[in-house]
TORDRENKOL-557772 format. One record per residue (C-alpha): x, y, z. Coordinates in steps of 0.001 Angstrom, whole numbers, padded with zeros to 6 digits, always signed. Example, Ala and Ser with C-alpha at 12.3 -4.5 7.8 and 13.67 -1.06 7.14 Angstrom:
BEGIN
+012300-004500+007800+013670-001060+007140
This chain:
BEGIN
-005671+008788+011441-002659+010040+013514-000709+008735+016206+000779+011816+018602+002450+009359+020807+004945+007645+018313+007576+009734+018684+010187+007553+017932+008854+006975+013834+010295+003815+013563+008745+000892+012236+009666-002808+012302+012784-001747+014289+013958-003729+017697+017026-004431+018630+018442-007873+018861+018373-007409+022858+016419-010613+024182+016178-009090+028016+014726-005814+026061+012540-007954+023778+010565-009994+026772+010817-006600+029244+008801-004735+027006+005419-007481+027616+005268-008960+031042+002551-011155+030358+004400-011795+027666+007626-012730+029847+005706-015194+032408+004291-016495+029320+007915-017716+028690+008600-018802+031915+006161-020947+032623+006828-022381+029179+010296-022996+029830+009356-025166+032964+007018-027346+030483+009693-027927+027877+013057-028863+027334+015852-026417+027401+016682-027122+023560+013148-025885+022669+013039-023333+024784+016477-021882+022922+014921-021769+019977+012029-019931+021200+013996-017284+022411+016065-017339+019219+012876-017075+016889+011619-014389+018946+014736-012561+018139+014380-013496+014405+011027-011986+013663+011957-008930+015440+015102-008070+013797+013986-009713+010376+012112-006214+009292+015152-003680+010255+015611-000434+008761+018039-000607+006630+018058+002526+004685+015829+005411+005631+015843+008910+004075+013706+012046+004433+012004+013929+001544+010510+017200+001780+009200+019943-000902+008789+023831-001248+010912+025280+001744+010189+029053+000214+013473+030499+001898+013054+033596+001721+012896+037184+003628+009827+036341+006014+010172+035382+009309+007486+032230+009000+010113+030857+006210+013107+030971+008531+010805+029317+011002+009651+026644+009602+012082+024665+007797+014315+024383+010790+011242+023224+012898+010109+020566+010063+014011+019261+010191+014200+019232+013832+011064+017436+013895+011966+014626+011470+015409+014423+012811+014427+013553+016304+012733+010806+015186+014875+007783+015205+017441+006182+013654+018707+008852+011683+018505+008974+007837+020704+008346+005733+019772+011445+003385+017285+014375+002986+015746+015290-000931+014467+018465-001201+012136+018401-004202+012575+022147-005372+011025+025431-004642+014029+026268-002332+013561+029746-002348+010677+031617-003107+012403+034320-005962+015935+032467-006180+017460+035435-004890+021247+034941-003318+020370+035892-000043+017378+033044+000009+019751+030613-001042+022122+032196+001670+019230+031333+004327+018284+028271+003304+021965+026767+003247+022968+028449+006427+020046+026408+008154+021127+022946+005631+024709+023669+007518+023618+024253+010872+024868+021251+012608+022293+021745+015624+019671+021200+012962+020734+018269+010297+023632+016435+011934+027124+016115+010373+026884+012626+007896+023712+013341+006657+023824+013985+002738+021409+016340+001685+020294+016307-002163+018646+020121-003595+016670+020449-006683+015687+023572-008575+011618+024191-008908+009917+027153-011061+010229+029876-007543+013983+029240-008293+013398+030754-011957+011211+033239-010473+012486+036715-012649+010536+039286-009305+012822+042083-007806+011932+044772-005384+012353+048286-005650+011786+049544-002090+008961+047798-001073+007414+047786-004657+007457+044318-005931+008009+044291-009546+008636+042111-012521+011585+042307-013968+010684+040729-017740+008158+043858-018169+008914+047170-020019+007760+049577-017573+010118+048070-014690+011613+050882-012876+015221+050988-012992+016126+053301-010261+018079+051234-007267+017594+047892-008975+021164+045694-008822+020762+043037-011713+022985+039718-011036+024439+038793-014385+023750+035426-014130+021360+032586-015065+019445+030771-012144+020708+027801-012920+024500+028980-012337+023268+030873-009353+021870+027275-007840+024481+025522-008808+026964+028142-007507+025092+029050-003987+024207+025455-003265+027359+023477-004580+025255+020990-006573+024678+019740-009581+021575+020508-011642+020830+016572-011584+021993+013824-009311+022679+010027-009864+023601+008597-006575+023688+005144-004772+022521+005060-001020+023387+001683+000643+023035-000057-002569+019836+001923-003747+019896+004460-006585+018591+007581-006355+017931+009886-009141+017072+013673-008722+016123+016077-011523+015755+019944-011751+013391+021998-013246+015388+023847-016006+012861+026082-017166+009983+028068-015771+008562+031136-013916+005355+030693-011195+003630+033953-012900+002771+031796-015982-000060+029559-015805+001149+025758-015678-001631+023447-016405-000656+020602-018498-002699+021810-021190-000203+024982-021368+002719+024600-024008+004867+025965-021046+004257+022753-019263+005763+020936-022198+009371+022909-021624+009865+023353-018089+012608+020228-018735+015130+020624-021378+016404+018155-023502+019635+017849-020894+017452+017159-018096+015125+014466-020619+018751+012915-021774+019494+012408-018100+016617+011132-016294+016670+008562-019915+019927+007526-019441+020408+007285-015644+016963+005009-015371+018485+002491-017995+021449+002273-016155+019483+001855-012629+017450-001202-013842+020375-003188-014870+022724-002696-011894+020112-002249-009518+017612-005325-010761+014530-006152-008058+014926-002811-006198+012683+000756-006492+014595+003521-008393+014032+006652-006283+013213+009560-008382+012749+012968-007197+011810+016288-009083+009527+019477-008454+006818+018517-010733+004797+015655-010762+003738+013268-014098+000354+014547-014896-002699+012881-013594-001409+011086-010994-001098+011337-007634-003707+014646-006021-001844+017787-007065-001124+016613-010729-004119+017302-012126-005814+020159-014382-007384+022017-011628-004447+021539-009304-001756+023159-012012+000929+020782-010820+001542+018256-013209+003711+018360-016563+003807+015826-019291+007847+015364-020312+008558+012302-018047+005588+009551-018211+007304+008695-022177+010849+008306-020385+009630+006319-017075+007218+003687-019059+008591+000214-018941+009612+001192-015197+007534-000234-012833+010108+000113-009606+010389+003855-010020+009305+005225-007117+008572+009293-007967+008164+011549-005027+007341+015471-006099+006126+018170-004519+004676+022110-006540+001153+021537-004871+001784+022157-001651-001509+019649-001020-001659+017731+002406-000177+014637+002776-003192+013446+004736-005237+013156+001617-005312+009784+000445-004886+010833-002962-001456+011831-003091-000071+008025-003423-000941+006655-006903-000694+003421-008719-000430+002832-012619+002789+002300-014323+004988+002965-011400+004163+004802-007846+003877+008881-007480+003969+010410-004291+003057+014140-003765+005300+015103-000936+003294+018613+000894+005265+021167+001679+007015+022747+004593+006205+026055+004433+002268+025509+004951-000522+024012+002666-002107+025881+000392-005871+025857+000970-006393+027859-001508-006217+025449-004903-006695+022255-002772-010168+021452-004312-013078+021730-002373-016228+021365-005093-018482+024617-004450-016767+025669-001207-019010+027877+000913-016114+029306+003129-012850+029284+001357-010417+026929+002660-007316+029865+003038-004127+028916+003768-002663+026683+006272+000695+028023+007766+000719+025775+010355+000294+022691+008392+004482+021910+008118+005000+018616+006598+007480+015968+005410+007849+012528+005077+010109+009616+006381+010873+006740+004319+012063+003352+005291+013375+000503+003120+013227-002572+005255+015521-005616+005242+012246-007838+003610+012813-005056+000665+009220-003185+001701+009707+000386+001135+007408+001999+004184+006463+005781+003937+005797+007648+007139+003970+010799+006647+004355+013558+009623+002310+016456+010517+005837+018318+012012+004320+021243+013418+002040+018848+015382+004910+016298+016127+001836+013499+014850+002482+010998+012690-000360+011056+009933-001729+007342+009857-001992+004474+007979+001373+004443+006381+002169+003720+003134+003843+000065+002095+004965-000597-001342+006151-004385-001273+008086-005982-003573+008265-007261-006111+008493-003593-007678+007533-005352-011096+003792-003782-011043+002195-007097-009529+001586-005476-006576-000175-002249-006530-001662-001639-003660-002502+001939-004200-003742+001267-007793-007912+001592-008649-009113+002595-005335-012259+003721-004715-012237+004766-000272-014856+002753+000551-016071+002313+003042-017922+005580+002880-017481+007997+005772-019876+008070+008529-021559+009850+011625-021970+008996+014809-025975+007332+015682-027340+010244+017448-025199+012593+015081-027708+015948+014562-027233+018970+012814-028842+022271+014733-029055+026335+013582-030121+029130+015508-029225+032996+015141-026297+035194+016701-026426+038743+015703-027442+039152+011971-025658+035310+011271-027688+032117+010851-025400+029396+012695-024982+025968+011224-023622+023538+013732-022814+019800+013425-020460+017084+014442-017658+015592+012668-018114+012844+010823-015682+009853+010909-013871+007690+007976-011007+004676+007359-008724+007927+006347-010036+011199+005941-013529+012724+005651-012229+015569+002933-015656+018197+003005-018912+018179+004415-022084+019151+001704-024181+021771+003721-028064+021974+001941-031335+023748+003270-034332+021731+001920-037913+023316+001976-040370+020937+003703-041248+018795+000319-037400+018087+000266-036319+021018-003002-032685+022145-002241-033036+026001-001641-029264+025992-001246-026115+023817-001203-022721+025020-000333-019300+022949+001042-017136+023347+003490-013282+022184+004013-013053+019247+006693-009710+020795+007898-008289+017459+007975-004898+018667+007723-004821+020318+011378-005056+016323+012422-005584+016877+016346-006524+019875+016181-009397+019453+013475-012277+020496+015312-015361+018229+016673-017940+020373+015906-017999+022363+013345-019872+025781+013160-020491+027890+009978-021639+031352+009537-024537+031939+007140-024866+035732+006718-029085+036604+007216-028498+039950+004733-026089+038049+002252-026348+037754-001388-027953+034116-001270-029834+033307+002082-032560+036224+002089-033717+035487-001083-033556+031657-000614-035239+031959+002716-037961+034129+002679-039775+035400+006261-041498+032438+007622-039917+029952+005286-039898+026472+006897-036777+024513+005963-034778+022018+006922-030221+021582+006951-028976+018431+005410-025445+017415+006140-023263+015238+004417-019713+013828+004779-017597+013225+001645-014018+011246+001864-011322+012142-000667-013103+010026-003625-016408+011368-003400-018155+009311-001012-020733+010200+000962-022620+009597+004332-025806+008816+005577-026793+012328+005681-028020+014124+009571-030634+016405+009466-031936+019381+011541-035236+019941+013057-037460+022089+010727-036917+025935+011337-038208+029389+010517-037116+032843+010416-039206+035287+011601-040017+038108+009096-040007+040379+012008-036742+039817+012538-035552+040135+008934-037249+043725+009111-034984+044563+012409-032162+043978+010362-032829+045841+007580-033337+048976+009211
């Protein structure tokens, strides 16, 4: 699913260098030359030429980064890892034309967060000097939290403390506007591409934000609506054939993973206003889900793309149905993604583990035409179904007062998302079922085997698995759509009941 070798991130890219083209293949090269003594020298021209053609006809000709939730903020892994994520993407060749940050900047909005996070946009050892870089407010930029000390406290309540407490008089949208020299919303043209970015105007991450919620419904106001309206209408006609680029913190609800009810990351204000838009290509971010799951490309009226974030995953809402071990969070899971438009007009997104340096495979290719004829990411279903390897066993045995699951990874065509971990008594009854997080998002580092900790003097085992209890473990792979394995299985086991009486006393 990755690729820690390519480096370089480009795709489709060689230069018009004939000596280059034929150095890079020998076999390739004597090919040639023995060709060249068969035919005339007229053909053997136009070889050489049509070799050139095919590998310059799929340039780059506009490439751009887009990242999400930065968080600048006090901590130390914040000032880490947004500078790492841009290094990362920056080395990776040619340079972009621009960089879209899809909001959630800071993590409170504070002035000295947005002091941090522009003093690392500026640093010219980090993002080169030509490189345009576009900001957009999320809900941690309305974020109304102060501290008093070390006491973390809320400034909209009644019983907020007042003592030592310096109120800014000003709104957050004037302090993002003033601290990052932008615009609230941007209508740009890149190379003869438009680009549209929007800004959450509204909003506070202490309120719930399911689309179900009336705040949902507001986090856009009726400037922001006008905008995005106005500046789409004017995109189709003077940009006809090519994607319109949109970029905002939230996604359209029930879309791409990260929009839906469970994930509280999608809002319902901009699927009206983008209907009739096929070509809008809509990259957001709020979820802070990995890129790596399938799910976050999606198909329907026009393309959504949930963008991860680069201040770590969060394991903890990423849905894992009846999780045994909670998933936690993933600081080390940095993200970002790299997007090409080629000279054919394909629009080719690279996603990249950054923390890894591994590119996060197969990449994404929306072709034209962008009139909807072509949705390739539309009504899929991830077959084929994930799978283990032949002589793929499960196994348990006991450490200490812990009954030790072990089992292999299983294998898929993109990710295998969870595994489904069951005891079975001997006529096949499920005494227990519990699931655990593939960990798919540490890409090289996932682990082979995996090994879970099932406590003996726990709530469910004990009375699940009585002394002497024969039973059987039942493991199952499931991709990102609910697929699932040929299951493995374990030899039949016991626990002794003189061993459950040791631990009890």
């Amino acid at each position: 699913m990755m690729n820690p070798d390519m480096s370089s991130g480009v795709s489709g890219f060689i230069p018009v260098d004939i000596h280059f083209l034929l150095a890079r293949n020998t076999n390739f090269l004597n090919g040639i030359i023995n060709m060249k003594s068969k035919i005339n020298h007229f053909i053997f021209v136009c070889l050489i030429l049509s070799v050139g053609f095919t590998a310059c006809k799929n340039e780059i000709k506009l490439r751009f980064i887009v990242i999400s939730d930065t968080h600048s903020s006090r901590h130390a892994h914040s000032q880490e890892a947004l500078p790492r994520v841009l290094k990362n993407l920056l080395e990776k060749k040619p340079l972009p034309d621009a960089i879209f940050v899809c909001g959630d900047i800071t993590e409170n909005g504070w002035p000295d967060e947005y002091d941090a996070l522009m003093s690392t946009l500026n640093d010219r050892t980090i993002v080169p000097e030509g490189i345009d870089i576009y900001l957009m407010m999320g809900d941690h930029e309305h974020r109304n939290l102060y501290y008093v000390g070390d006491v973390l406290v809320d400034a909209s309540c009644d019983n907020m403390p007042q003592k030592n407490v310096l109120f800014e008089q000003m709104e957050a949208a004037d302090r993002f506007m003033s601290k990052t020299g932008q615009p609230l919303h941007q209508y740009v043209s890149i190379k003869d591409y438009p680009f549209v970015t929007v800004s959450l105007t509204a909003g506070n991450n202490l309120l719930e934000s399911m689309p179900f919620h009336e705040t949902v419904n507001r986090l856009y106001d009726e400037n922001a609506l006008h905008f995005l309206t106005e500046k789409m209408s004017d995109a189709a006609q003077r940009f006809p054939g090519k994607p319109i680029f949109l970029f905002s913190h939230y996604g359209s609800a029930n879309t791409c993973y990260g929009t839906f009810l469970q994930d509280e990351g999608g809002q319902n204000q901009f699927p009206p206003l983008l209907e009739g838009y096929p070509q809008v290509v809509f990259f957001n971010g709020h979820s802070h889900f990995p890129i790596g799951d399938p799910r976050n490309i999606h198909q329907e009226r026009y393309t959504s793309i949930n963008t991860g974030s680069t201040h770590g995953i969060s394991g903890n809402k990423y849905y894992i149905p009846a999780p045994y071990v909670p998933q936690g969070n993933y600081p080390t899971c940095m993200e970002g993604l790299i997007v090409n438009v080629l000279a054919d007009g394909t629009v080719e997104v690279e996603r990249w583990d950054a923390h890894r340096n591994e590119e996060i495979l197969p990449r994404w290719r929306l072709e034209p035409p962008f009139d909807g004829s072509r949705f390739a990411y539309a009504n899929r279903d991830g077959l084929p179904a994930p799978y283990f390897e032949e002589d793929a066993a499960a196994t348990c045995y006991i450490i200490g007062s812990d009954l030790i699951v072990r089992f292999p990874k299983a294998f898929d065509n993109e990710v295998v998302n969870h595994y489904i971990i069951e005891f079975l008594e001997e006529d096949g009854t499920v005494i227990y079922a519990g699931s655990k997080y593939s960990n798919f998002c540490l890409n090289s580092q996932m682990p082979d085997v995996y090994a879970i900790s099932f406590p003996l003097l726990g709530e469910s085992l004990p009375a699940s698995l009585p002394p002497c209890k024969t039973f059987q473990i039942r493991v199952t792979a499931v991709d990102s759509y609910g697929n699932r394995s040929a299951p493995i299985v374990s030899e039949f086991s016991t626990i002794p009941s003189s061993f459950l009486q040791e631990m009890k006393f």
